[in-house]
N, C-alpha and C positions, 0 to 999 in steps of 0.2 A: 475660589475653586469651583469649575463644575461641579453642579447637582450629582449629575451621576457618576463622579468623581468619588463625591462624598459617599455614595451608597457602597460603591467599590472598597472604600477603603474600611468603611463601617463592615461590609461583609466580610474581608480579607481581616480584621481584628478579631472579629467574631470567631474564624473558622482558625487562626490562632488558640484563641482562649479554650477552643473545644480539643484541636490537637494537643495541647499539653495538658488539658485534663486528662488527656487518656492515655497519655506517656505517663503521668501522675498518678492512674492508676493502680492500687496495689489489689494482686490476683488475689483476693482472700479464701476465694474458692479452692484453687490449686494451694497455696499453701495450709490450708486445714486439711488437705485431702492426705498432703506429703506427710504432715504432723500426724495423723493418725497411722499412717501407713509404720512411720518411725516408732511409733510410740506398741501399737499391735505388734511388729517384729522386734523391737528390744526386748520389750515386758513378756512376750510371750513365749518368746526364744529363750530369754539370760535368767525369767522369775518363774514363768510358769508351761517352759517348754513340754515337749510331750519326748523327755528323755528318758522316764520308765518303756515306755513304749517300745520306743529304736531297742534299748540296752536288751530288753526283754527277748527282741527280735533278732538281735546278736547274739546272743544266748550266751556258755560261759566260754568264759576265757580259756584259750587252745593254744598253749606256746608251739604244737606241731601245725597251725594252723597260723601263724603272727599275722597277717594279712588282716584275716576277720577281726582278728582281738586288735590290730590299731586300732578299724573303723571303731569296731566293740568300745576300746579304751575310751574314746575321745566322747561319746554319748554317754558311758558308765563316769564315767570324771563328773560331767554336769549334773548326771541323777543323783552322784553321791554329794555332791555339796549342796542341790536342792532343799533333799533328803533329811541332809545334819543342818539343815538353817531351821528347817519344821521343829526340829527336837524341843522335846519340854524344855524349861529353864532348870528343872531340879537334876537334871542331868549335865554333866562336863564332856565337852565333844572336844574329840582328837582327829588330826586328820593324819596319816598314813602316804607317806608321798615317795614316789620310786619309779623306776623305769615297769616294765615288764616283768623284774625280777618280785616288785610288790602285788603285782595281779596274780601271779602263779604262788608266790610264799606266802602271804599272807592270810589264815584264814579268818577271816569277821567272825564265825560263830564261836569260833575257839574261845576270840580275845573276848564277846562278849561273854560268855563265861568264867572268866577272868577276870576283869574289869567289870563287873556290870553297875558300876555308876558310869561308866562312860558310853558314848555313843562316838560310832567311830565314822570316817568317811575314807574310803578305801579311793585313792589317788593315783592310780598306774596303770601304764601299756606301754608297751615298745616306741620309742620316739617320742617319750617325756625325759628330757637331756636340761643342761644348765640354761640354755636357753630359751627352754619353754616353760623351768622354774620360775626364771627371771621374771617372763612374761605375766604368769599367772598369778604373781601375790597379788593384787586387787583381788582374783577371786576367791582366793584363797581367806582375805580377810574378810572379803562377804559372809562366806562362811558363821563366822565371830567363835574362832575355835580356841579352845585353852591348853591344847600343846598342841603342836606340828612334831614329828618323828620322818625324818628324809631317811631313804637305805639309800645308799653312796658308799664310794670306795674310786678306786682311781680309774677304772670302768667309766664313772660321769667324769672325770675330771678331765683325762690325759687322751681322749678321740678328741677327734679332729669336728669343730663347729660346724653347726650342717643346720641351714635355718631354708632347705627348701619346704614349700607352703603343702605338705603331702598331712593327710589329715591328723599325724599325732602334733604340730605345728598349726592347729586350729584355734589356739590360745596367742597365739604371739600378739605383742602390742607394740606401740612405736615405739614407747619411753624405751623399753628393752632392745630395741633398731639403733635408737640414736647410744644407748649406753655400749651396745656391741661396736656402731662407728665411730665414738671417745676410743673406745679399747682398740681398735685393729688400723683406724685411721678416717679421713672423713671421706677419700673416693671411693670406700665399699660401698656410700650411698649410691654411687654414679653406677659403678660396676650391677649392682642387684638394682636396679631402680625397676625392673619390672615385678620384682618381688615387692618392692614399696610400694607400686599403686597398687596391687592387691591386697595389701596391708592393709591401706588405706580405705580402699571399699569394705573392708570386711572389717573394720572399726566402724561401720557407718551402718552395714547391714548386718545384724545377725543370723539371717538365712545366706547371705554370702558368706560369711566367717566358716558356716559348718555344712558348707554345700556340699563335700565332698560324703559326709556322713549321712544325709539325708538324702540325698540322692539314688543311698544303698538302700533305703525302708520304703516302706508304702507312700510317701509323699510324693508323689510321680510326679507332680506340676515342677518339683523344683529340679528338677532334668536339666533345667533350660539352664541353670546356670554349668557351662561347661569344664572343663578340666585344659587348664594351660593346656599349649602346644607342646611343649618340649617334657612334658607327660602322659599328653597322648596317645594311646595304644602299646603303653608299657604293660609286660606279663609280669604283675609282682604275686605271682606264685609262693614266694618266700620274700618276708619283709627284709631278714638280713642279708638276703643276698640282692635285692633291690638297693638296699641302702647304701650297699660299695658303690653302687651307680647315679646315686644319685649326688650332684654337685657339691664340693667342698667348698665352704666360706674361708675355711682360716685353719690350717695347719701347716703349724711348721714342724714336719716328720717326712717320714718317704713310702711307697706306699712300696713294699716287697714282700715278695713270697715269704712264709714260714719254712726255714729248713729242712731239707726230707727229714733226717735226722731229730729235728725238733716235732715235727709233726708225729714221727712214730712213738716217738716216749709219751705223746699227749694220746693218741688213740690208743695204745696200747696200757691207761688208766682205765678202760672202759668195755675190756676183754673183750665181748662176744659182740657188745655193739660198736663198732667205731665208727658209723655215721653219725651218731648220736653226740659223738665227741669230733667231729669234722665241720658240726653243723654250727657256723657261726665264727668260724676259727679263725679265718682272716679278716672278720668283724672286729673280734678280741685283739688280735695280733693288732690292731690300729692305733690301742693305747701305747702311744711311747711319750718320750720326753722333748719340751719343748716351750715355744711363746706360747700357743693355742692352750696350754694348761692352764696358764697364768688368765688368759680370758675367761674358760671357762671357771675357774676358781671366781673372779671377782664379780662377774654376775652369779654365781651363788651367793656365794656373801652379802652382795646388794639384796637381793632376795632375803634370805636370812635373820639379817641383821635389821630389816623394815619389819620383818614379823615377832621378831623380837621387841623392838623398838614400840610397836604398838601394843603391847601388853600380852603379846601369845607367848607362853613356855616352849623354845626350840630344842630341839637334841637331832644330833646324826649320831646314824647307828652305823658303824661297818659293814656294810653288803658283802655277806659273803659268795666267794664265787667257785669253781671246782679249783682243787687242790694243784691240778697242772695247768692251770689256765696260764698263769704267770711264768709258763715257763717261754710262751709265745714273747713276752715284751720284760723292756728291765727293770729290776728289781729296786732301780729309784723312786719308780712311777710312785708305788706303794709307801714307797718313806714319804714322800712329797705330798700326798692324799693327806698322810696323816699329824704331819707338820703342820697343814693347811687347816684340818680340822680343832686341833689344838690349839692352835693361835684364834681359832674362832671363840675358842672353851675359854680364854685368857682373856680376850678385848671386849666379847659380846656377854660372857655368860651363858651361853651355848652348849647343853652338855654334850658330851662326845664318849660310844662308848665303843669301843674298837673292839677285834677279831676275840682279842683273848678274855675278854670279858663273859663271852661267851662257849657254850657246850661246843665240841669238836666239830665242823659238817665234812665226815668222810666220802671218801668217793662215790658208793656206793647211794651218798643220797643226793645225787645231780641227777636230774632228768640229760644234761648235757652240760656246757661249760660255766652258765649260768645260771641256769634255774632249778629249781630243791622238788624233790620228792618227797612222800613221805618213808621216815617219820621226819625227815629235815623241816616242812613245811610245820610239824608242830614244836620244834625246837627255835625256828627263827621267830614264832607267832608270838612263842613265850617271850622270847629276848626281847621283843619291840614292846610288849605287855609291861613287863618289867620297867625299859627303857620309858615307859610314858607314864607308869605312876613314880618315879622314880623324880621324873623331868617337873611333872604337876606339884612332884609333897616339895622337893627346893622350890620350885618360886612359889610355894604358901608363904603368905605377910607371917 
């Protein structure tokens, strides 16, 4: 072989063995940088967020206000199970889990007077449904809480599934995605898949997961992450009248007026106010009967029954709701609710304590169709108080 054959081929090996070294290269740089990045937004988001802050800047909860109090909810949710993970050891922590109707009924200083071996973690705002229960037992077990107490009634049960990504759906996780696609079928993947990649990025980034909420506070950098398209320059003014608008996952019901006739017996519960009692009404009117119960029943239950299963004390309490609500939807919904609860009190050891268990809540103590006034807010405070030394002294060894 030519000399300079030889040198050729000797250089063309050489500049081989250097191109796969550098293919062979791993970026250690770029991947320490990602690892920190991950490690700074989980830990500092999901252990050591600045959710006093936001909550504080949300101020309190305004059921004439639902809007703010989602945002409010979804940052008060994180500070209060921060909160109760700090708690001394010599105290027993309870968490308090509900829609909207636990942020307005429920008051913490009551029950800690009340209770005061416990420390409690208040759970609720508008757009915490079975699906977003589903979602959050991981964090709920973070926690390490020794009763759970859910307000329910067929209110959570018998609406219609609704998993768009609006921020009281800031908790959602996949396991809960694929348990809702076993329950309704596997093309709801295909169908919602642009809700899946979101999902997905916001299991991955904690400042994605709750961009919607931090976006509302002083963190102005996080702007950049935007608001889907097809919720773009929505006026949600009112959270429930937003929510008729926003996309249904899974009901099988029909979406119709409330009868003039029906609607006047339900405003005319509320004499001098009947916007008060309009407000939310074909919200309410949405519980009826159907498959969509049966889904969201078994993702409660999967819920439920893991927080059980892991050594926490469950009870559901009956959510009470105004005296004519039920006149909007049928009167099975409510058998169904409480068949549903009962058979959880039978298979799980679950306790369950229903309507009549509890003192009367008359008309006169609804803020509107859902939510209590006082003295209702210290009559249901009681009943969940009760409800969770009740729940703690049975499952004492």
């Amino acid at each position: 072989m030519p000399r300079g054959t030889e040198k050729l081929t000797a250089a063309s090996a050489s500049t081989n063995i250097v191109n796969r070294d550098r293919r062979l290269r791993i970026p250690w740089a770029a991947l320490l940088a990602a690892a920190i990045v991950l490690a700074v937004d989980g830990f500092g988001l999901r252990y050591f967020g600045p959710w006093t802050v936001i909550a504080d800047q949300a101020g309190v909860y305004d059921p004439n206000r639902p809007r703010k109090g989602l945002d409010f909810g979804v940052a008060h949710d994180r500070q209060q199970l921060a909160a109760l993970r700090r708690e001394p050891p010599e105290y027993e922590r309870a968490l308090v889990v509900g829609s909207s109707r636990v942020a307005v009924g429920f008051d913490t200083d009551q029950a800690l007077e009340q209770l005061p071996r416990f420390r409690f973690g208040k759970i609720g705002h508008a757009g915490l449904d079975a699906f977003v229960v589903r979602s959050m037992v991981d964090d709920l077990l973070d926690a390490e809480p020794d009763v759970a107490l859910f307000l329910l009634s067929e209110y959570d049960t018998h609406r219609p599934v609704r998993i768009e990504p609006t921020p009281g759906k800031s908790s959602a996780s996949m396991s809960a995605l694929f348990d809702l696609a076993n329950l309704i079928g596997g093309d709801f993947l295909l169908r919602q898949r642009e809700f899946t990649y979101r999902l997905a990025a916001s299991r991955l980034l904690e400042s994605y997961r709750y961009r919607r909420v931090l976006a509302r506070t002083r963190i102005r950098h996080l702007r950049d992450f935007r608001t889907p398209p097809r919720l773009a320059g929505r006026q949600l003014k009112d959270f429930l009248t937003a929510v008729e608008h926003t996309p249904i996952t899974y009901w099988d019901g029909e979406r119709q007026a409330v009868p003039r006739k029906t609607r006047q017996m339900i405003l005319g519960h509320f004499g001098d106010r009947p916007r008060q009692g309009d407000r939310g009404l074909s919200f309410v009117a949405e519980t009826q009967l159907g498959d969509h119960a049966r889904v969201n029943m078994s993702l409660l239950e999967h819920a439920l029954s893991r927080l059980q299963a892991q050594g926490v004390a469950v009870a559901i309490l009956e959510g009470p709701i105004h005296p004519a609500a039920p006149l909007s939807y049928h009167p099975q919904a409510r058998q169904e609710f409480r068949g549903f609860a009962r058979r959880l009190a039978r298979e799980y050891g679950i306790a369950f304590i229903p309507l009549e268990a509890m003192p009367e809540f008359p008309d006169e103590e609804f803020v509107d169709l859902l939510h209590l006034a006082e003295p209702g807010v210290r009559k249901l405070t009681r009943a969940i108080t009760q409800g969770i030394e009740l729940t703690a002294e049975q499952a004492s060894p």
